[in-house]
N, C-alpha and C positions, 0 to 999 in steps of 0.2 A: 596847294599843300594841304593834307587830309592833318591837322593840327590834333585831330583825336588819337589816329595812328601812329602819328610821331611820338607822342605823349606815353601812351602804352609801351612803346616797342624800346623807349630810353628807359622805363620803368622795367621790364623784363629784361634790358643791358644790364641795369643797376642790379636789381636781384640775382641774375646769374651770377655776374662779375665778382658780388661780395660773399655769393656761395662758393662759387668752384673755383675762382682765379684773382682772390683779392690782389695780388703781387703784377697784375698785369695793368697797363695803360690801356686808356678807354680806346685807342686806334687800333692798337694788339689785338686788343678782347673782341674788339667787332671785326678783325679777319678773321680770328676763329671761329667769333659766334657765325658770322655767314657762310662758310666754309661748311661748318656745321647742318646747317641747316642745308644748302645743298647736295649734301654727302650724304641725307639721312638713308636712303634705302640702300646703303653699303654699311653700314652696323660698324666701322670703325670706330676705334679706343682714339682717346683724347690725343694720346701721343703719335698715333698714325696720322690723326689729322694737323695736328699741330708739323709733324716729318715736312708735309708738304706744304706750308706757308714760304715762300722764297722773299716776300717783301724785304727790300733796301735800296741803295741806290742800285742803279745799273739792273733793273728787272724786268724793264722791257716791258713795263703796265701790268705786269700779271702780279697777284697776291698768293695766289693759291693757284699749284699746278701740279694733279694725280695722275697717278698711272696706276691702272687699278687691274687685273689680269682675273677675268672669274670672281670678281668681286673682293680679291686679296690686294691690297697694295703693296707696291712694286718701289722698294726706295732709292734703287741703285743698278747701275749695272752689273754688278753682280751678279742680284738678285734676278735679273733679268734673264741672267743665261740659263738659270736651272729650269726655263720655262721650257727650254726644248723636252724637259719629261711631257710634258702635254700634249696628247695627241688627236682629240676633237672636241668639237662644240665649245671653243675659247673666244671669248669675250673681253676684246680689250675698249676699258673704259679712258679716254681722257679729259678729262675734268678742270677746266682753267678758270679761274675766280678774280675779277678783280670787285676790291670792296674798298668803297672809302665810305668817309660817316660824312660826309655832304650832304645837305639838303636837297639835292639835284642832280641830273644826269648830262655829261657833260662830252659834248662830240668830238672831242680832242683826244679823249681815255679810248673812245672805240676806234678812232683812226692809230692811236698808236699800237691796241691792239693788233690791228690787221697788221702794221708793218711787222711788227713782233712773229705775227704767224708767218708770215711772208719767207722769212727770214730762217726759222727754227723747226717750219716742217720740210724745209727746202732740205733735202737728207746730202745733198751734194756740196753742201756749204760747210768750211771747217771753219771760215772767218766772219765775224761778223760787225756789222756796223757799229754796234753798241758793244764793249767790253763789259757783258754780262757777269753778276754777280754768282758764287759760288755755287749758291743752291740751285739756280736759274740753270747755270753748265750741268750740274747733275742731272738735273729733271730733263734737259733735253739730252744728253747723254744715254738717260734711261730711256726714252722715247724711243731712240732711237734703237737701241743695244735690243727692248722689245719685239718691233717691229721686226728688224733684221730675222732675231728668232723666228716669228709666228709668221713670215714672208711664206713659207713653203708649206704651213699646215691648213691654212685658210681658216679664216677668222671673222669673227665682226669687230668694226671698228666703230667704237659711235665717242664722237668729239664733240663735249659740250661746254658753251663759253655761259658766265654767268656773269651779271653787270651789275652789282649790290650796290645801292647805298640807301642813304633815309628820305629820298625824296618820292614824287609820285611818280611810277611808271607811265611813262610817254603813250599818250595817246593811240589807237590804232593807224590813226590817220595822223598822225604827226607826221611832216614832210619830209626831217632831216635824220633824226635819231634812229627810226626805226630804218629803214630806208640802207643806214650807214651799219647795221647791226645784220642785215641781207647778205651786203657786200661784203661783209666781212666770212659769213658762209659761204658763198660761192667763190672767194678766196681759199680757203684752206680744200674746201673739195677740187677746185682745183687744181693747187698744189700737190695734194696727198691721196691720189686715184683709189689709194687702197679704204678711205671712209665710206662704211656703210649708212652711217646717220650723224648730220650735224645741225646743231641749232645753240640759237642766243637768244637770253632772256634776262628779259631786266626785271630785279628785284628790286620793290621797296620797303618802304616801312609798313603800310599795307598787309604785303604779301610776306615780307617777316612775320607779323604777328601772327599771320595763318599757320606759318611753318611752324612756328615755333611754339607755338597753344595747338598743335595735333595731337593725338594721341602717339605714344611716342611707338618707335617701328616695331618694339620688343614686344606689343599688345597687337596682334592681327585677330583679321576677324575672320570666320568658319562658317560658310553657310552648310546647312545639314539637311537629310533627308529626314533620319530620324535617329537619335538618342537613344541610347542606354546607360543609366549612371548607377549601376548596384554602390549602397553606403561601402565609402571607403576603400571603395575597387577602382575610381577613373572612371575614363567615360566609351564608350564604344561608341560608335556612330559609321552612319552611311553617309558618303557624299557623294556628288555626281562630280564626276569628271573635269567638268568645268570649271565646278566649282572650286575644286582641288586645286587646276590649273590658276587658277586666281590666289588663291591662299600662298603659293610657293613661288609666286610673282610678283614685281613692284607692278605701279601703277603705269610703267611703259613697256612692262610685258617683260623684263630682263629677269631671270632665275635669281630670286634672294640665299643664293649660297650660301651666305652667312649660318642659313637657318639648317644645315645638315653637317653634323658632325661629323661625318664622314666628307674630306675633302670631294669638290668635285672633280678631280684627275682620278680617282677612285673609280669613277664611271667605266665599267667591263667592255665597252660600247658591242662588237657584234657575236658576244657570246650565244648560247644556245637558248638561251631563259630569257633574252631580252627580245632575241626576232621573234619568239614565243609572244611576248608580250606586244611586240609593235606589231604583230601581226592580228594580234586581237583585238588592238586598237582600231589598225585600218579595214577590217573587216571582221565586222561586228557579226556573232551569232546567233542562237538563240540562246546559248548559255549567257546569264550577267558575267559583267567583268569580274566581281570581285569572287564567282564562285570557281575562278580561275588564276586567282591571284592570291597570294596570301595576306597582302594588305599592307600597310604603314603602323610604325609603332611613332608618337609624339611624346617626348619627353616634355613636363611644362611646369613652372612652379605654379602656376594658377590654370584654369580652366571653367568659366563658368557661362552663366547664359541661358536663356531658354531651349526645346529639345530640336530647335531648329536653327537656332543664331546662336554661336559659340564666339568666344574674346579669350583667346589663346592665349598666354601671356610666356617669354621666355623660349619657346618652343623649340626645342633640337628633336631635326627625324633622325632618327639612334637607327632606326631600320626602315628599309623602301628607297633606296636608293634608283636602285638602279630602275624600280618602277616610277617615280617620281620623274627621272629624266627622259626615260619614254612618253609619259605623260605630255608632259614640258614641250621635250621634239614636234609633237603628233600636233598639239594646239599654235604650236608656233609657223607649221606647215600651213594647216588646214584652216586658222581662226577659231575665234567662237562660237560659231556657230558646227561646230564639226559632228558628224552624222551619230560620234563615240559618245557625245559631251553629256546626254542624259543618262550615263550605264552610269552605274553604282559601284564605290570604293569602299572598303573596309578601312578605316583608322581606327587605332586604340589610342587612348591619349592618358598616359602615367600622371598624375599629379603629385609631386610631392617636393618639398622644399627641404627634405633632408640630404645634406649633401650624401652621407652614405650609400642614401637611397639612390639618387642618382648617379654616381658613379657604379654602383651593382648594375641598373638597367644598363648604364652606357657601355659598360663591358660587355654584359651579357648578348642585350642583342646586336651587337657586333663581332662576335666570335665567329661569323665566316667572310666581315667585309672588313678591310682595313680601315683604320679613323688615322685624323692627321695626326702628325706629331705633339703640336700642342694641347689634341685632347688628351694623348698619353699622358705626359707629363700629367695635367691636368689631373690624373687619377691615382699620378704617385703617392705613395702614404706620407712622404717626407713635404711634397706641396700643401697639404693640408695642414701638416705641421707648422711650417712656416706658415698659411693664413693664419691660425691660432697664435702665433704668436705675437706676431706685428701687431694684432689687438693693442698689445701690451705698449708700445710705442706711437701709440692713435694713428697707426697705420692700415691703411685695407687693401690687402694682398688680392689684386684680381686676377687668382689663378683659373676662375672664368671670365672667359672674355667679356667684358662691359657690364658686369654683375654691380658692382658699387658703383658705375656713372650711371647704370640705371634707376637708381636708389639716390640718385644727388649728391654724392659726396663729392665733398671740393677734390679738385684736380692734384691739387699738391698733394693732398694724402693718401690717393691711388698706385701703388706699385702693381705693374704686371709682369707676370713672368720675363718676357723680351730684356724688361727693364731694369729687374733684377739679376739678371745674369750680365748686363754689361758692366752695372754696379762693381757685383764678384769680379769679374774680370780684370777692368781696373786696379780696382783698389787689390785684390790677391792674387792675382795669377799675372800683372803687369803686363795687362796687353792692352793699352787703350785704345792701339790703333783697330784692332780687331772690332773690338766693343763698340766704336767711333763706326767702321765703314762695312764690318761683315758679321754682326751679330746675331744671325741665324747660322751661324757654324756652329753654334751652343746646342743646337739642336738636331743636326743631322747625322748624328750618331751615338750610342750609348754612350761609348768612349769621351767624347766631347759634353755630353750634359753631365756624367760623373764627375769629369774636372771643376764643374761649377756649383751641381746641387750634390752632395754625399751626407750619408748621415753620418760619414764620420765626423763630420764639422760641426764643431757645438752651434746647437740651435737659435741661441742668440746674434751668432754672427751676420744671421740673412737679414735681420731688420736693422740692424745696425749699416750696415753696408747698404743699403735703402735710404736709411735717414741722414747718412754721410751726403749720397747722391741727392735727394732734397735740397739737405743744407746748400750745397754748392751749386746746384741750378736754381735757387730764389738769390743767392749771391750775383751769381752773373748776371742774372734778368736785370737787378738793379744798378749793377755797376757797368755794362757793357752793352750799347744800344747796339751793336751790328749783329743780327742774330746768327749771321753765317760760322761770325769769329767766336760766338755763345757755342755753338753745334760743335765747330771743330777742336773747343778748348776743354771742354765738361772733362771727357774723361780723362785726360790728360791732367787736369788739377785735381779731380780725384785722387789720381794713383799717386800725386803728389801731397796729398791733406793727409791721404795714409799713412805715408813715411813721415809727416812734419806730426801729425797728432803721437804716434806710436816710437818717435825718433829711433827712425829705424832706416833705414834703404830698404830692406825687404823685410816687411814686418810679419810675423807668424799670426796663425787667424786668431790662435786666442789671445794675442796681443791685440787685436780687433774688435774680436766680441767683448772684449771688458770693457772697452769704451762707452761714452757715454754721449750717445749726440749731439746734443747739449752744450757740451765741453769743446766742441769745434766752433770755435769765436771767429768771427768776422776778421779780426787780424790776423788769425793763420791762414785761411782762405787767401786774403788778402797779399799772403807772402807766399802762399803755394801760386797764385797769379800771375806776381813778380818774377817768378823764379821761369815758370813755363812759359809766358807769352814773348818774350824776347827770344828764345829758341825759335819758336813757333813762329815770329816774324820774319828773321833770320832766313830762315829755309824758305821763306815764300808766302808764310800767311795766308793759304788759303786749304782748299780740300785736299790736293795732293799732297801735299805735307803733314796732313793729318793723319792722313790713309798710309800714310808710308813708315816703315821702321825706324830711320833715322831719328825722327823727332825720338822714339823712344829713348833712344840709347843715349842720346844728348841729354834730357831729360832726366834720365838714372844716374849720371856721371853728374850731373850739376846738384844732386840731392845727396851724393854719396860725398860729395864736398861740401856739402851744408850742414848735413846731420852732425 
């Protein structure tokens, strides 16, 4: 036992814990923190990551279990189906974590794994040995509901098991452990024909302190041919090909999608301008690349460096998309060494930390390629309003993605858009179940994000309906260890704290916004709890119950006799 490593690695638990999640127990916080730390080259928000924690009983060893589609996680079947819009270069990631804070690694954890895998990628099984806990059925459900989709498009599949805890990673030559961490890949490849890449790897305390003291993934680095930085213009530069291909890739070659505003299903694939482009990739002329290409534009709150070593920090390509993913194809075909890799790229790279400012580039240079949904939003003038205000409630509104976790702000004071609209939901438009099981309907049409965000809604209401939702998930954390029954209760005693704070059955929103955070005590929670979880038991007590209408309407009848 490396007793230095160990020491460290409980000192940066301790420091994070009481930065970002003092309301969490030290077993909680280290499935997150490890979770964390294997998730980093996918840029997920706190609460994506936290979505897929399934630990309790009946889990079947696993702690952590992603499904990650193109680099977006996937939290449901639902969500799974809208994957049939996707029609090449899809990338399905699955991501299985188990973490415990033992000093040691333990051959019992990876054999139950394997039965676990045995079991759940076996797509022909509806029953199964172990009566799996709720989130456990989701996450295989979603696996499943995935695949089924992406069966006909062709896909990559890479399945990666992760073995966390705080002891020292097992020898190379250890007999039993590693040996037993083998079998358990030639299990699931087995089972699941369709894996393109799978592997297991044991994290310690060790190799936590390396993850977790990296620079973090929001800072990548640029190698350059040569620079130009005119004052207060940004920076122009050349890069080779390769180079490029490296900057828009993790470290096992997978596309950091994250890093393009413009979703990757956005990709034209064999339009006119792209065979243009892949063909000038695989058959190089004498013209350079970039006098044939118009180049990538980099949006970046920072950018600095000497004229040859750039540290991008933030980075969204706003434009270059579709050369980016030619790029990308051509190096993942041919390798590093590819005959294209020294021809010359044009990049501009915007610096500026005004959000005005950026939102003008991100419109602008996207005026002939579509961006996702959530950068729309993202540029609405009423989302900036709401950041500005939440100020006012020591709230920070990340209506960009991972902006304040990037900055270290504790977890409980981060609202993101997703999570402010399930808030509204709840609590004013009385849809928990919605808010609970399909909260990206808030976004797939105007129609549907008007019902949620409108500036006819006094301003005050969106932080308020924020700091309700706070209140009542650091409530549950402390009073309800089953996190399945935390997930499937939240919004449901929401829309209940509504009517009990506002004594209302259906309270009007500026009977809302007047409210005062504050003013929601523990005892009202308390008895929105009472009121909800015996319904909620009732019907079954688990995710289908949650997901479904009934609760609501039970729900509204038992508060409309309260009030």
């Amino acid at each position: 036992m490396s007793s230095n490593a160990l020491k460290v690695l409980n000192q940066i638990l301790g420091e994070q814990r009481t930065q970002t999640a003092p309301d969490w127990n030290d077993a909680d916080f280290f499935e997150l923190f490890a979770a964390r730390q294997v998730l980093r080259s996918f840029a997920l928000d706190p609460e994506e990551i936290e979505s897929g924690l399934v630990d309790a009983s009946a889990d079947g060893g696993i702690d952590g279990f992603y499904v990650i589609v193109n680099g977006k996680i996937i939290r449901n079947p639902d969500e799974a189906k809208d994957l049939k819009l996707l029609k090449q270069n899809i990338i399905l990631d699955l991501v299985i974590v188990q973490a415990t804070t033992e000093e040691s690694f333990a051959l019992k954890r990876i054999t139950r794994l394997k039965d676990t895998t045995e079991e759940i990628f076996d797509f022909t099984k509806t029953a199964y040995s172990e009566p799996y806990n709720d989130a456990m059925r989701n996450a295989i459900d979603t696996v499943r509901a995935a695949h089924s989709v992406l069966l006909t498009k062709g896909f990559t599949l890479n399945l990666s098991y992760f073995y966390v805890s705080k002891g020292d990673v097992p020898a190379d030559n250890e007999k039993l452990l590693r040996p037993k961490g083998k079998a358990l890949v030639a299990a699931a490849q087995n089972i699941l024909p369709t894996i393109t890449r799978c592997s297991f790897e044991f994290l310690g305390a060790r190799e936590l302190v390396e993850l977790a003291t990296k620079p973090p993934k929001n800072r990548i680095p640029m190698v350059c041919v040569t620079t130009v930085s005119p004052k207060d213009a940004g920076i122009v530069a050349f890069v080779k090909l390769k180079d490029y291909f490296k900057f828009i890739t993790t470290d096992s070659g997978d596309l950091l999608d994250h890093i393009f505003d413009s979703n990757i299903r956005d990709y034209q694939g064999d339009i006119a301008v792209n065979k243009a482009i892949r063909e000038s990739l695989e058959h190089p002329s004498k013209e350079e690349f970039w006098w044939l290409n118009n180049g990538i534009t980099i949006l970046a709150s920072k950018a600095e460096g000497t004229h040859g070593d750039l540290a991008v920090e933030d980075p969204q390509i706003v434009n270059g998309l579709q050369t980016s993913q030619e790029i990308y194809e051509y190096f993942k075909r041919k390798g590093p060494n590819a005959e294209s890799g020294d021809r010359k790229l044009l990049v501009r790279i915007i610096e500026s930390q005004d959000p005005d400012t950026q939102d003008r580039v991100t419109e602008a240079t996207n005026s002939q390629t579509g961006i996702s949904p959530a950068s729309i939003w993202a540029t609405d003038p009423l989302q900036r309003s709401i950041e500005k205000i939440c100020t006012k409630y020591t709230l920070f509104y990340d209506r960009r993605k991972s902006y304040w976790r990037n900055k270290g702000v504790a977890l409980a004071k981060i609202v993101g858009i997703s999570e402010l609209a399930q808030a509204v939901a709840a609590i004013w438009l009385q849809e928990p179940d919605h808010a609970r099981a399909r909260p990206a309907r808030y976004f797939k049409s105007k129609d549907q994000y008007d019902r949620v965000f409108s500036t006819d809604y006094p301003l005050e209401f969106y932080p308020v309906c924020a700091a309700f939702k706070k209140r009542v998930e650091a409530f549950l954390r402390a009073t309800i260890n089953e996190r399945q029954h935390r997930t499937n209760l939240i919004f449901y005693v929401l829309m209940t704290v509504g009517c009990l704070v506002t004594k209302k059955s259906k309270p009007a929103i500026r009977d809302i916004a007047k409210r005062q955070p504050d003013k929601v005590k523990d005892d009202l929670i308390d008895q929105a709890i009472k009121l909800v979880r015996p319904i909620y038991m009732k019907l079954g007590g688990d995710d289908k119950a949650a997901k479904g209408s009934d609760l609501v309407i039970k729900i509204q009848q038992a508060i409309a006799k309260t009030i």
